[in-house]
C-alpha positions, 0 to 999 in steps of 0.5 A, spaced: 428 888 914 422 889 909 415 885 911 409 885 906 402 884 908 398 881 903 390 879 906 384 880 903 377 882 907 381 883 914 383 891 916 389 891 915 391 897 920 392 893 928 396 888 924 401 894 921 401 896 928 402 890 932 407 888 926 411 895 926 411 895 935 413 888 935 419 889 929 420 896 930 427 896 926 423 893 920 419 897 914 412 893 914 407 895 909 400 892 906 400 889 898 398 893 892 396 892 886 403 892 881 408 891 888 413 888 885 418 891 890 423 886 895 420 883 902 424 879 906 418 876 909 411 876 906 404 875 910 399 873 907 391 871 908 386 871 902 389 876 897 390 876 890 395 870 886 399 877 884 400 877 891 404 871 891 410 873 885 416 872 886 419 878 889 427 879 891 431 878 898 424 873 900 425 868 906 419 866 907 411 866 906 407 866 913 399 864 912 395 868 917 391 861 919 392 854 921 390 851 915 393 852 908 388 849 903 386 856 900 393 857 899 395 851 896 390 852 891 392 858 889 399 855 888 396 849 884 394 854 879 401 858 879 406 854 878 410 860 879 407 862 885 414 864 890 411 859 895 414 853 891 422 856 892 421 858 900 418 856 906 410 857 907 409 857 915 403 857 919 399 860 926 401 854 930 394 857 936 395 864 937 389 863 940 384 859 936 385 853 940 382 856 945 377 859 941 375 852 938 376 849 946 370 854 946 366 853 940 366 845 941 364 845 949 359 849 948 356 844 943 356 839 946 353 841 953 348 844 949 346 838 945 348 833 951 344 837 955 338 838 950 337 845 950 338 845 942 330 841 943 328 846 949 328 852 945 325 848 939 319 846 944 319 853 946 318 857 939 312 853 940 309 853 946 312 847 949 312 845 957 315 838 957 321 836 961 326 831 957 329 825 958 337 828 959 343 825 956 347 822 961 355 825 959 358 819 961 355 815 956 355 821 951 361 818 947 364 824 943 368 823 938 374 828 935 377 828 928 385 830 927 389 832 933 393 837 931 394 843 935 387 845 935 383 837 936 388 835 941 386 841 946 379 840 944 379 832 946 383 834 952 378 839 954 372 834 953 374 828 956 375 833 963 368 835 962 367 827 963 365 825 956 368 819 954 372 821 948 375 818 942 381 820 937 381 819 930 388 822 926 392 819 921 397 816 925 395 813 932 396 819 938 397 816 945 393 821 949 391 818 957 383 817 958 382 818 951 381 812 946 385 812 940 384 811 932 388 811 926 388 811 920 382 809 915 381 802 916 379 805 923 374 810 921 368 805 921 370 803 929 372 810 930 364 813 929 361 806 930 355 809 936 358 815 938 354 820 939 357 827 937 362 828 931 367 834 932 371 835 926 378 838 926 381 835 920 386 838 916 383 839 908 387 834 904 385 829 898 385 824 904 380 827 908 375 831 903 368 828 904 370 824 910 363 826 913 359 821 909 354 817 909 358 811 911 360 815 918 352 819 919 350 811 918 353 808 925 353 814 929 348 814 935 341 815 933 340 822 934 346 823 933 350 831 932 354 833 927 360 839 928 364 842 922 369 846 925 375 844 920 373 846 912 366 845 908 370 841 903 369 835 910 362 835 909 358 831 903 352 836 903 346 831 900 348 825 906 348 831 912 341 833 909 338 826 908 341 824 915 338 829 918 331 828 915 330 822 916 333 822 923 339 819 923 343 825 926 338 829 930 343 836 928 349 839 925 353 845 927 356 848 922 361 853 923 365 851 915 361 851 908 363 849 902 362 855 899 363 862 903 359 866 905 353 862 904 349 863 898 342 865 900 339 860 896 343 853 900 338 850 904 343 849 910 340 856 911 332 853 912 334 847 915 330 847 922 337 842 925 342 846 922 346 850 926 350 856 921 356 861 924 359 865 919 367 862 920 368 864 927 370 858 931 378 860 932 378 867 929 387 869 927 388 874 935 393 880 932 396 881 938 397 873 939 399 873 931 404 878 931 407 874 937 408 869 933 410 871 927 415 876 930 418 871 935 419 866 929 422 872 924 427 874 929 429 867 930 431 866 923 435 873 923 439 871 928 440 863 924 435 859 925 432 855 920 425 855 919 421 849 919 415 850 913 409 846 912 409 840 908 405 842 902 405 835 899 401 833 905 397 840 905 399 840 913 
């Protein structure tokens, strides 16, 4: 069995360990310019579109992330990509739900608990108790419930936060107020006071964070993109912002990455900037995953891809 490991801008060497401890009997190497050679699974993250060539004996291409919109974007430009003939999977968690869990609650705490005006007070000098935001009455609302925003809800509404959840089709979760579907967004953010988005990027999704969503928040309102930049219309996250619609963003996800230094998220005085870090792929969690799947499917089982019509 021979497993290629195509990534870009990742070390390759813990990944070879872990993929050469878990599948001992397999051949694993890294992808270089010019490899043409046969691979029965190929491992990919970020490299080069020459990475995704067609190439004898392969099954399937697994995206060492849990969203593929950057692959999908290669393939749109390569039609002869062989991720259009096999099954491209994803990392399901590997850890990162617990990693987002992580990202979100400290957000809303933070910002809940004020501590965001606090330091701005402090950075000037400030002694001035504020007036606290109760929790029960500050209603979070979470975009996309896959297997990062469902977890993340659930851990909300435990801290005792009234939550609501907005997917593409309607998910019945106790103590958590429900919304599907277009239609419904406008309800969905109507007086909330934080947004935390975890929506897959597809066409039906881009932009969705918008002045029509910033416009019946809460006053005041807090804004987190832990999904992709392309969720975010950046010029009404600014106006928003600036004329006190919202009183803070956290942004985790940009349109562009790394972060030009000219953007002005950078100088933003509410606009919290972290370089992609909220659910980073765990080697050991990773290699798990992929391992357990690739030796189902030698010994039979099917595969089950990613629908890439749907991008998710």
């Amino acid at each position: 069995m021979d497993i290629l490991l195509a990534m870009s801008g990742i070390d390759h060497g813990p990944w070879l360990a872990a993929l050469r401890a878990a599948l001992p009997a397999a051949r694993v190497r890294s992808w270089q310019p010019g490899d043409a050679e046969r691979a029965d699974y190929l491992l990919y993250w970020m490299a080069p579109a020459p990475a995704l060539a067609e190439r004898s004996g392969l099954k399937a291409v697994f995206n060492l992330g849990a969203g593929v919109d950057a692959l999908l974007d290669v393939m749109r430009g390569h039609p002869d990509a062989a991720t259009h003939r096999v099954p491209v999977l994803r990392l399901e968690d590997a850890g990162m739900a617990r990693q987002m869990v992580e990202y979100a609650l400290y957000c809303a705490l933070r910002y809940q608990r004020r501590f965001d005006a606090y330091e701005e007070q402090a950075r000037g000098g400030v002694w001035r108790p504020l007036e606290p935001y109760r929790a029960e009455a500050f209603t979070i609302g979470v975009l996309g419930a896959g297997q990062l925003g469902l977890p993340v809800a659930r851990a909300l509404a435990e801290q005792g936060y009234p939550v609501r959840l907005y997917s593409r089709s309607r998910r019945a979760v106790p103590g958590i107020e429900a919304y599907a579907g277009p239609d419904a967004l406008h309800r969905f953010a109507s007086g909330a006071r934080m947004l935390i988005n975890l929506l897959p990027d597809t066409p039906a999704t881009r932009d969705i964070l918008s002045a029509r969503v910033f416009d019946v928040m809460a006053e005041g309102g807090y804004v987190v993109n832990l999904a992709r930049g392309s969720h975010v219309v950046e010029a009404d996250l600014l106006r928003a912002l600036d004329d006190g619609r919202l009183g803070r963003a956290a942004l985790d996800v940009l349109r562009e990455e790394p972060l030009p230094p000219d953007h002005p998220f950078w100088r933003h005085p509410r606009i919290d900037v972290t370089p992609h870090i909220s659910a980073l792929s765990l080697v050991e969690e990773s290699v798990a995953q992929i391992a357990g799947r690739i030796l189902s499917h030698q010994a039979g089982e099917p595969l089950q891809g990613v629908d890439l019509r749907r991008g998710y």
